[in-house]
C-alpha positions, 0 to 999 in steps of 0.5 A, a space after each residue: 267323272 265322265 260316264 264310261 261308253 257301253 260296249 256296243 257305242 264303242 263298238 261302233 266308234 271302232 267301227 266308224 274310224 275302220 271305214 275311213 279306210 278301203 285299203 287292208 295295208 292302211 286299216 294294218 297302218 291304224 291297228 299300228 297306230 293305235 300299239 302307240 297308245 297303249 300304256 306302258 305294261 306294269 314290270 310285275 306282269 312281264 312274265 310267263 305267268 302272264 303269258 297268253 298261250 297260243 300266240 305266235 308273239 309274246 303277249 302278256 296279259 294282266 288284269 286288276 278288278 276294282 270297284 266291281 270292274 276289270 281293268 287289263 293291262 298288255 303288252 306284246 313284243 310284235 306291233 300288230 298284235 300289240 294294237 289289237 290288244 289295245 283295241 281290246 282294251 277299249 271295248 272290254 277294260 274297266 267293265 264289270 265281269 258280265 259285260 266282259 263275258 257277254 260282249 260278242 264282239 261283232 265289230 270286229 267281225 264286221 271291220 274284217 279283223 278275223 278275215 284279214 289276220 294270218 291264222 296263227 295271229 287270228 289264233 292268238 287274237 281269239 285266244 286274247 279275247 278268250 283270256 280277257 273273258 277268263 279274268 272276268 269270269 273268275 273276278 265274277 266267281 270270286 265275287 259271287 
């Protein structure tokens, strides 16, 4: 088995493929591209329970914590949102509860993401960030 990245060597891999772009209208073309790699949502997730709040679109949000890590699994019924989704995905899934909460996220800043979404879309990605840090938060309560 291959170790598993740490989040700041993700974070600039993130970071490195966003560079390759100039143009906001061809980073949105890859956040669409990446919509296309994110597995199929388990059916037992696709309800209002699931939901997050405050999303302009429909996401549904699951999580699992195995062998002392958490593993999310999302959908969403709009494209964009359903690429920054899985581009959470690939810097918080599979990390144990304290890296998830401590993770600050900074490439995202720094490629534009917050500056380039429509407030109520830039909204519901903090809000996926927020829930995303809920499950570890409450992985690691049950834990402790």
């Amino acid at each position: 088995m291959t170790e598993m990245k740490s989040c700041a060597e993700t974070e600039a891999e993130i970071e490195e493929e966003f560079s390759l772009f100039d143009e906001w209208m061809d980073k949105y073309s890859y956040i669409i591209d990446l919509s296309k790699e994110l597995p199929p949502l388990d059916e037992r997730y696709r309800n209002d329970q699931f939901l997050i709040k405050g999303c302009q679109s429909q996401v549904w949000l699951g999580a699992e914590y195995r062998d002392g890590r958490v593993y999310f699994q999302a959908d969403s019924d709009a494209i964009i949102t359903k690429g920054l989704i899985s581009l959470l995905m690939r810097l918080l899934s599979g990390r144990t509860p304290q890296e998830i909460i401590e993770a600050q996220l900074e490439s995202l800043k720094r490629i534009g993401i917050g500056d380039n979404l429509s407030p109520s879309r830039s909204n519901g990605f903090a809000n996926m960030i927020k829930q995303m840090k809920m499950y570890a938060l409450a992985f690691q309560t049950q834990e402790g």
